[in-house]
C-alpha beads as a LAMMPS data file, in Angstrom:
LAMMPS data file: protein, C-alpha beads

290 atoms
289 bonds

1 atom types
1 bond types

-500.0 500.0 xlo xhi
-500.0 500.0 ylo yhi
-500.0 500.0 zlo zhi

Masses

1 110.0

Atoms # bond

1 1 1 105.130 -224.140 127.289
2 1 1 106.217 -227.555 128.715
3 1 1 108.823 -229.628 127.042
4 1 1 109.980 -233.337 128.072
5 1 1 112.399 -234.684 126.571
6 1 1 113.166 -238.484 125.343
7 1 1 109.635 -238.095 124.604
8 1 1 109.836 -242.059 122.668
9 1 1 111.023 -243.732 125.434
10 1 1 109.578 -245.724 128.201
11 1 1 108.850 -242.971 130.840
12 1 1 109.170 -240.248 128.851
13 1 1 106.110 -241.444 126.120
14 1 1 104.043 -242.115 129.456
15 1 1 104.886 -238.163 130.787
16 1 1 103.606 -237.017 127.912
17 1 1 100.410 -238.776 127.699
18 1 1 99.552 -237.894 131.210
19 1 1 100.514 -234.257 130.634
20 1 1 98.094 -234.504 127.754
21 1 1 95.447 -235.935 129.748
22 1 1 95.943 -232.828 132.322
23 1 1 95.879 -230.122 129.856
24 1 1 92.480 -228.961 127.625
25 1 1 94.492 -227.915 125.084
26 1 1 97.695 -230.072 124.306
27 1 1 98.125 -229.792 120.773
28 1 1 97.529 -225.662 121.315
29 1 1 101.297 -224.625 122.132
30 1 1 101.291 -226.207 125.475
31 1 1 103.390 -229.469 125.201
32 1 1 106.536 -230.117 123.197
33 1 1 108.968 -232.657 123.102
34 1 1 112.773 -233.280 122.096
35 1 1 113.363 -236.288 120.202
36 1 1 116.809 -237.290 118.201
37 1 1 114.664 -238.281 115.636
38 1 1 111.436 -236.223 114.905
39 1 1 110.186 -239.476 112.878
40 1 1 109.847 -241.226 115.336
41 1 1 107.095 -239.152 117.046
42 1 1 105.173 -238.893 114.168
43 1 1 102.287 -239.634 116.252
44 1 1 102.625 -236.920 118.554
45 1 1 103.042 -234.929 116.045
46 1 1 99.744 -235.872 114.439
47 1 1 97.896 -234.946 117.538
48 1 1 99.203 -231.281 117.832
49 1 1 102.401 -231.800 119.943
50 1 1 105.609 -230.040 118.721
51 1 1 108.148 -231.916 118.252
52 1 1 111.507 -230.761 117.746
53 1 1 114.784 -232.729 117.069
54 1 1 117.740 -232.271 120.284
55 1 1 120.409 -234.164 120.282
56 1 1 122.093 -234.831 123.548
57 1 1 125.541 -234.872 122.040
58 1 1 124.966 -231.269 120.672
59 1 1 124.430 -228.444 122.350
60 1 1 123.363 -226.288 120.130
61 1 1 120.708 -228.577 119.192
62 1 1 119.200 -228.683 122.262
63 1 1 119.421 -224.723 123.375
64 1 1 117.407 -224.682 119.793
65 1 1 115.030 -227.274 120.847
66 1 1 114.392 -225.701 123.925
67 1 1 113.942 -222.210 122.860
68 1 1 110.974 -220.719 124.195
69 1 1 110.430 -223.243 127.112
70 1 1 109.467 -222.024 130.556
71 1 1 109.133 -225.573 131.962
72 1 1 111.679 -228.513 130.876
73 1 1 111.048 -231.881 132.164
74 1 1 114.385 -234.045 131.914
75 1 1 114.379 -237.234 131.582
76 1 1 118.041 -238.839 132.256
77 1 1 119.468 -240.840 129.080
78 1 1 120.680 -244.217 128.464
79 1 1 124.330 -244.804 128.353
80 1 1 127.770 -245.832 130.051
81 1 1 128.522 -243.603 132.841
82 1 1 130.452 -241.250 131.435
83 1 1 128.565 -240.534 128.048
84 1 1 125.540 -239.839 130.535
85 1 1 127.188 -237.341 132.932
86 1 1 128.195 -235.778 129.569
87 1 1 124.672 -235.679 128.137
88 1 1 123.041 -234.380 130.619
89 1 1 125.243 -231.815 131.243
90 1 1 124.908 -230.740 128.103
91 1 1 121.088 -230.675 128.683
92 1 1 121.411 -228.107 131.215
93 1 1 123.340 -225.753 129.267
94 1 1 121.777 -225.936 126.488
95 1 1 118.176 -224.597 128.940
96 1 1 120.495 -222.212 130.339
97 1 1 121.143 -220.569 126.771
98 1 1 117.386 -221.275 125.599
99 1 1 116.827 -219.251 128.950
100 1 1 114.580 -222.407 130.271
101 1 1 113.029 -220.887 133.401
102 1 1 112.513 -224.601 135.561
103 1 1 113.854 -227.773 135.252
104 1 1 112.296 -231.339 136.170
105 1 1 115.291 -233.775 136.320
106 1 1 114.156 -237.345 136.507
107 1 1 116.759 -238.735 138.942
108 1 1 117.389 -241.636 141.292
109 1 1 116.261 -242.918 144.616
110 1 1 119.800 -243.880 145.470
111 1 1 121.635 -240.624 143.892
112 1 1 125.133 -240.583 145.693
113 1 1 128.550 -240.213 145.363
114 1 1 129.696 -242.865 147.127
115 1 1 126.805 -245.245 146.034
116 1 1 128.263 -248.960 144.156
117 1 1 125.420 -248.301 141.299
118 1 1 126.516 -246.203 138.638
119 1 1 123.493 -245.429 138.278
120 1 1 123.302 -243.652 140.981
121 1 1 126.786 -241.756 139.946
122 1 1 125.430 -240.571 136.909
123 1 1 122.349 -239.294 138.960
124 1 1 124.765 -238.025 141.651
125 1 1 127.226 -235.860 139.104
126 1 1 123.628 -234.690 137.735
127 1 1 122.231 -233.231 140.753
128 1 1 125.557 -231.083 141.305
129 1 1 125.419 -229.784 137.978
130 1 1 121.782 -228.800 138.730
131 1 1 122.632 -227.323 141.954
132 1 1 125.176 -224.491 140.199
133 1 1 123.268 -223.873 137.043
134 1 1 121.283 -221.241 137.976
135 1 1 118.439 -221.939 137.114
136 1 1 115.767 -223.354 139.320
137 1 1 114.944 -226.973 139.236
138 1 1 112.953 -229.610 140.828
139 1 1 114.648 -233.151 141.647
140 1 1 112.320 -235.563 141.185
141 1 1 113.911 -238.950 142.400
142 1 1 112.664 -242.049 141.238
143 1 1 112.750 -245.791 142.759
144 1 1 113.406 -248.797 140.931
145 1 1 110.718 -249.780 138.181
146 1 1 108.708 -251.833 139.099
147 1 1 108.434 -252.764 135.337
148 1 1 111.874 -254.636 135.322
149 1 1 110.577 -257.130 137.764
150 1 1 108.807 -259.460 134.523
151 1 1 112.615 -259.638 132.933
152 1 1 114.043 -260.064 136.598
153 1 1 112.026 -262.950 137.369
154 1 1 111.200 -264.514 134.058
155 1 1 114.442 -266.893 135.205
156 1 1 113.171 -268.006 138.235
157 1 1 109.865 -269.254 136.791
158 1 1 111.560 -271.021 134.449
159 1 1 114.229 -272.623 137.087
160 1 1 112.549 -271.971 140.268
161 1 1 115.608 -270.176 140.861
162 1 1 115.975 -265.899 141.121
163 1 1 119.813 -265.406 141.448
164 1 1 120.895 -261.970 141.969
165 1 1 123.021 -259.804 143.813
166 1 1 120.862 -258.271 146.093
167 1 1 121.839 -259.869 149.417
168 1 1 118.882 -259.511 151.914
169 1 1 118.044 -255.959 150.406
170 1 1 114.825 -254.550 150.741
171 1 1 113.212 -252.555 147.395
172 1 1 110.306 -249.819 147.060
173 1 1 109.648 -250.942 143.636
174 1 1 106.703 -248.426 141.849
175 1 1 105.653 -248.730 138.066
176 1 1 106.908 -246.116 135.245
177 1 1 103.144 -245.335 135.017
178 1 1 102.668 -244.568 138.175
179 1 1 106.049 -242.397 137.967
180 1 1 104.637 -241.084 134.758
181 1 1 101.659 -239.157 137.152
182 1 1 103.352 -237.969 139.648
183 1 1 106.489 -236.125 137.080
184 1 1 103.488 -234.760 135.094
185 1 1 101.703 -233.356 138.578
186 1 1 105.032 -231.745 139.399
187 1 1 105.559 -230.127 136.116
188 1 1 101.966 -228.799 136.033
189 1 1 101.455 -227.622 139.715
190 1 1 101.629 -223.851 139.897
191 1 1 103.832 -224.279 143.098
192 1 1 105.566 -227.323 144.763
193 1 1 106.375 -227.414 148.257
194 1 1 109.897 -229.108 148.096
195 1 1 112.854 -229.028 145.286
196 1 1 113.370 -232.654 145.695
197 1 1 110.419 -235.343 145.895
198 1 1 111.319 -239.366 146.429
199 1 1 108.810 -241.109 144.117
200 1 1 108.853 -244.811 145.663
201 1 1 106.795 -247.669 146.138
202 1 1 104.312 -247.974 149.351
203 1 1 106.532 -250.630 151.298
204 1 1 109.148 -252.510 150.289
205 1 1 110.451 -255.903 150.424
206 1 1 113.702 -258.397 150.073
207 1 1 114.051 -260.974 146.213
208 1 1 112.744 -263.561 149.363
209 1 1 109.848 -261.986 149.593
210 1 1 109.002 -261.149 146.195
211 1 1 109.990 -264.769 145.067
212 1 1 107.444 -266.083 147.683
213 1 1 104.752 -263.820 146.971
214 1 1 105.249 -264.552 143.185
215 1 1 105.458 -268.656 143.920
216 1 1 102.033 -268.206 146.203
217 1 1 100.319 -266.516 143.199
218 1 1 101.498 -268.912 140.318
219 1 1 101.675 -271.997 141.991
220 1 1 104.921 -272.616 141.593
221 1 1 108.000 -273.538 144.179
222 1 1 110.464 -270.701 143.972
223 1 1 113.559 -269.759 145.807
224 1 1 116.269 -266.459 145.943
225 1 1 119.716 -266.935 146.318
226 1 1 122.206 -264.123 146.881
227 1 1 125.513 -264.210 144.291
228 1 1 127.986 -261.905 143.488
229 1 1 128.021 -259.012 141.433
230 1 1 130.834 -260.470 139.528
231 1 1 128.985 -263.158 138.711
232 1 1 125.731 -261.392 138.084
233 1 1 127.187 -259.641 135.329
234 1 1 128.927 -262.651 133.693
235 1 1 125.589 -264.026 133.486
236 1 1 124.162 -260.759 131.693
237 1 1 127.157 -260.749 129.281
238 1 1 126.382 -264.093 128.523
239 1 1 122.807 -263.151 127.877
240 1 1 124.494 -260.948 125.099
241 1 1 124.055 -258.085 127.355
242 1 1 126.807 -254.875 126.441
243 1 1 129.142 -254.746 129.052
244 1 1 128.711 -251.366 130.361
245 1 1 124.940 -252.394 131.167
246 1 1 125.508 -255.878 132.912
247 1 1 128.085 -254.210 135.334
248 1 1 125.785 -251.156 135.552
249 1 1 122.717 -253.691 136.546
250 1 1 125.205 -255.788 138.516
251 1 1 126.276 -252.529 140.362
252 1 1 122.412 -251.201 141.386
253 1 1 121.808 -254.964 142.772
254 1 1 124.736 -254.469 145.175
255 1 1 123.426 -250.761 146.186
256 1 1 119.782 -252.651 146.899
257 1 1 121.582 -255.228 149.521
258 1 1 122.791 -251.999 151.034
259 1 1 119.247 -251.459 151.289
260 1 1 119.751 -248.053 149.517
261 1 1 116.536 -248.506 147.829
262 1 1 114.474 -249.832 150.914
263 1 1 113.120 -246.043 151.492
264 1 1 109.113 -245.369 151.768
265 1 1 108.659 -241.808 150.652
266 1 1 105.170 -240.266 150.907
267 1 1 105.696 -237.634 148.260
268 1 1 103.934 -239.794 145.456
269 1 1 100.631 -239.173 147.625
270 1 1 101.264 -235.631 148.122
271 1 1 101.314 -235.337 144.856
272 1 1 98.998 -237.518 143.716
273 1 1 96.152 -237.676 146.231
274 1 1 96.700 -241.389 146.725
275 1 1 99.495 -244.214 147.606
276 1 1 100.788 -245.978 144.730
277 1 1 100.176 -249.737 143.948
278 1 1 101.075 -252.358 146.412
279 1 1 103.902 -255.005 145.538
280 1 1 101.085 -257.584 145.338
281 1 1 99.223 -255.680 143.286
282 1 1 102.005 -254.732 140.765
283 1 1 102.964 -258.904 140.502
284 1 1 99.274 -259.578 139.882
285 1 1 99.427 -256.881 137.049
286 1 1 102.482 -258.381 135.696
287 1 1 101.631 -262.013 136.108
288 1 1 98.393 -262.096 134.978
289 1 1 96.986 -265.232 133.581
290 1 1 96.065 -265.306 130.233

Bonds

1 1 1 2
2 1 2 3
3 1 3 4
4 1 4 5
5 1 5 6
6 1 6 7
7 1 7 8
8 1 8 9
9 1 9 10
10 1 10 11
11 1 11 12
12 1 12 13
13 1 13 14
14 1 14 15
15 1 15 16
16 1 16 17
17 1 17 18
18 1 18 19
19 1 19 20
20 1 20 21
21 1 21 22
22 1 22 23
23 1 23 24
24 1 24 25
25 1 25 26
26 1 26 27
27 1 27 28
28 1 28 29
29 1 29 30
30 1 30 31
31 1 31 32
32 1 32 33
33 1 33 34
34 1 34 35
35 1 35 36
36 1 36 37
37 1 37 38
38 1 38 39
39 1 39 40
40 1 40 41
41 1 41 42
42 1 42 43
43 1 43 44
44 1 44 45
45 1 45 46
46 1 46 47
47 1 47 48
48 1 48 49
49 1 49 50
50 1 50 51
51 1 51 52
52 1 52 53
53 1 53 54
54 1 54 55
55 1 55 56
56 1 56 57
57 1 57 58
58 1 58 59
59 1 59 60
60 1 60 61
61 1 61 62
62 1 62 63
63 1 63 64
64 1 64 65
65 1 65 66
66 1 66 67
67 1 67 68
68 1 68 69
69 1 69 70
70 1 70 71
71 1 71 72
72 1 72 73
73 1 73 74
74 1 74 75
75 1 75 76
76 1 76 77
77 1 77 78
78 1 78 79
79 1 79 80
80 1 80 81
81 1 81 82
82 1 82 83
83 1 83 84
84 1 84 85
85 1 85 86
86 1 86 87
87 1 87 88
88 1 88 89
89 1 89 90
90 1 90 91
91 1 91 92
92 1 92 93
93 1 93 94
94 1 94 95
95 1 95 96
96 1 96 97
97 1 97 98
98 1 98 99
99 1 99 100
100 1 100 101
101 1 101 102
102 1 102 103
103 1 103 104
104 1 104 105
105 1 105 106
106 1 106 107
107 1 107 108
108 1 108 109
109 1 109 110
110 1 110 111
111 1 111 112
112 1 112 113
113 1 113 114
114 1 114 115
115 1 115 116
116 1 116 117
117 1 117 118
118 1 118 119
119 1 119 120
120 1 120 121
121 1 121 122
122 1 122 123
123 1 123 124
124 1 124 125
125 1 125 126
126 1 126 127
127 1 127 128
128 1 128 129
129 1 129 130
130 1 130 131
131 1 131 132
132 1 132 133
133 1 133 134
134 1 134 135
135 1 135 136
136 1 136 137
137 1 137 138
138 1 138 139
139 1 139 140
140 1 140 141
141 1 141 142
142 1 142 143
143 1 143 144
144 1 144 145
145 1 145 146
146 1 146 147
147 1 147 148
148 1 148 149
149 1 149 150
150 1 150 151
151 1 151 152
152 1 152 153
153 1 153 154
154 1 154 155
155 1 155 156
156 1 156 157
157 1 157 158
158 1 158 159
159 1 159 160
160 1 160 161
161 1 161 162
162 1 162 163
163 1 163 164
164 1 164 165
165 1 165 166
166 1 166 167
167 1 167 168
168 1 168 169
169 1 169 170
170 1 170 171
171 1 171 172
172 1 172 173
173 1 173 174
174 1 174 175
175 1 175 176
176 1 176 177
177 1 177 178
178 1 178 179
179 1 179 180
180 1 180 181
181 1 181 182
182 1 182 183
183 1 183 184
184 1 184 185
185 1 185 186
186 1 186 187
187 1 187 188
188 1 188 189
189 1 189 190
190 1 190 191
191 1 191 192
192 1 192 193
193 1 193 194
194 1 194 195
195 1 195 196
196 1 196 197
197 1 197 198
198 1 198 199
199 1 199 200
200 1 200 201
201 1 201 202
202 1 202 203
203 1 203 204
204 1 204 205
205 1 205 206
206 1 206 207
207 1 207 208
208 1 208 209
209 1 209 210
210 1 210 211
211 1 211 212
212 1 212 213
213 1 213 214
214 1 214 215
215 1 215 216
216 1 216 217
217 1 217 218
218 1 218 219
219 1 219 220
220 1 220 221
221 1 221 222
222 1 222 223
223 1 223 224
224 1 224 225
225 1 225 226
226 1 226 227
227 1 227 228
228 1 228 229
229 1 229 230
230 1 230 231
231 1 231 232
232 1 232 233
233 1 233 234
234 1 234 235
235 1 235 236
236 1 236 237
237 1 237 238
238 1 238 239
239 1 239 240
240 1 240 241
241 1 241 242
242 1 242 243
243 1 243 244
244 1 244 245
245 1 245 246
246 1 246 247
247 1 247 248
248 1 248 249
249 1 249 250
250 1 250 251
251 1 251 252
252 1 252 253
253 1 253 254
254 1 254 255
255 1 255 256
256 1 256 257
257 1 257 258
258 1 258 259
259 1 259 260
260 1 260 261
261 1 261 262
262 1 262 263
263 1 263 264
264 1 264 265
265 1 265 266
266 1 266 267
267 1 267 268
268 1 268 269
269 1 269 270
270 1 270 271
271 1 271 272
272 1 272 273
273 1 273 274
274 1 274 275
275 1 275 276
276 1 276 277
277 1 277 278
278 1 278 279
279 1 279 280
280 1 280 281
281 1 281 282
282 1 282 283
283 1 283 284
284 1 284 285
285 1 285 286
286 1 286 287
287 1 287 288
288 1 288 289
289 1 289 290
């Protein structure tokens, strides 16, 4: 049986509708999930899935949640920094005493130590938790969603202005559906050819050349300008942002002018059968006209 966990949430409501898709049977003891609260996955639950309550906070919650579970698909939590690292670790033990026997970890393209996102710390501290657990696991690293890029540039088609931190930064940006397929194609395949697959976009690109492709297809006169993370995450806080996230958001933005997110991976394909969605292709999505 196949768990994922943080089954209500974004990506992890999109894993398990794709695992669905892939399996005959998915209400027939092949998919369950780990939710904090089983109510809200009623729906799931209506179609056959089990659903079982985990709380990342509580061990023995989730080595009960996971009990019988050969193949655990992680998805990372939401969180300061610190509460993450703690969470997830938590998550692994808790597979270690269910006797989990593979774990998908949704990481981060940019997981490293010395990365400025702390993000990518949290992702970082993961993977070397992973690496001394014991028991065998799959990194599967994800780019940036592409699905933040409405909220990013909602501003600058307002004030013709996108104002971020990002310096001259490139970006593989690819969608949380798209991320969706290729986590579920991991979990499912009888045998994987690497332990850690980079799940990016097909090229990437600079805010410039986002802003301009965005401007050609609305019509409208936009610009980027480069500002500091400070000031990045003053204007999230004043957004009524929580702290923790605006310097968190702030932080990723200065790892992308390091171009630590400019890297074209072709696992998606190799595990799909076909690139994923172009940049243009993903703004016409988003922008649509009514």
């Amino acid at each position: 049986m196949i768990l994922v966990t943080g089954a209500t949430g974004q990506l992890g409501q999109r894993i398990v509708q794709r695992l669905a898709a892939r399996l005959p049977h998915a209400g027939a003891g092949q998919i369950a999930v780990s939710v904090r609260d089983p109510a809200r996955a009623a729906q799931l639950a209506a179609r056959g899935i089990d659903v079982r309550q985990g709380n990342f906070d509580d061990i023995d919650t989730l080595a009960t949640a996971f009990s019988g579970i050969d193949r655990l698909v992680l998805i990372s939590t939401d969180g300061p920094k610190n509460v993450r690292i703690a969470q997830h670790r938590n998550a692994i033990e808790g597979a270690r005493e269910a006797g989990v026997k593979h774990i998908f970890y949704t990481s981060f393209q940019d997981a490293a130590e010395n990365s400025p996102s702390e993000f990518a710390q949290v992702h970082a501290a993961t993977e070397s938790v992973l690496a001394t657990c014991g028991i065998a696991h799959t990194i599967l690293r994800n780019g940036l969603y592409a699905d933040f890029l409405p909220m990013t540039l909602a501003a600058a088609l307002q004030t013709g202005v996108l104002r971020l931190p990002a310096g001259t930064g490139k970006v593989s940006f690819i969608s949380r559906n798209e991320l969706a397929e290729a986590i579920a194609a991991a979990a499912l395949a009888p045998r994987l050819e690497k332990r850690l697959y980079e799940l990016t976009g097909q090229t990437s690109h600079d805010f410039a050349e986002i802003v301009a492709k965005l401007g050609a297809a609305t019509g409208k006169s936009l610009r980027y300008e480069a500002i500091g993370e400070d000031e990045y995450a003053q204007l999230l806080e004043q957004a009524q942002w929580p702290a923790w996230l605006a310097r968190a958001m702030a932080t990723m933005y200065t790892a992308a002018s390091e171009n630590r997110f400019a890297r074209c991976s072709n696992d998606f394909a190799a595990l799909i059968g076909h690139p994923p969605k172009s940049i243009d292709c993903l703004l016409a999505e988003f922008f649509r006209a009514p």
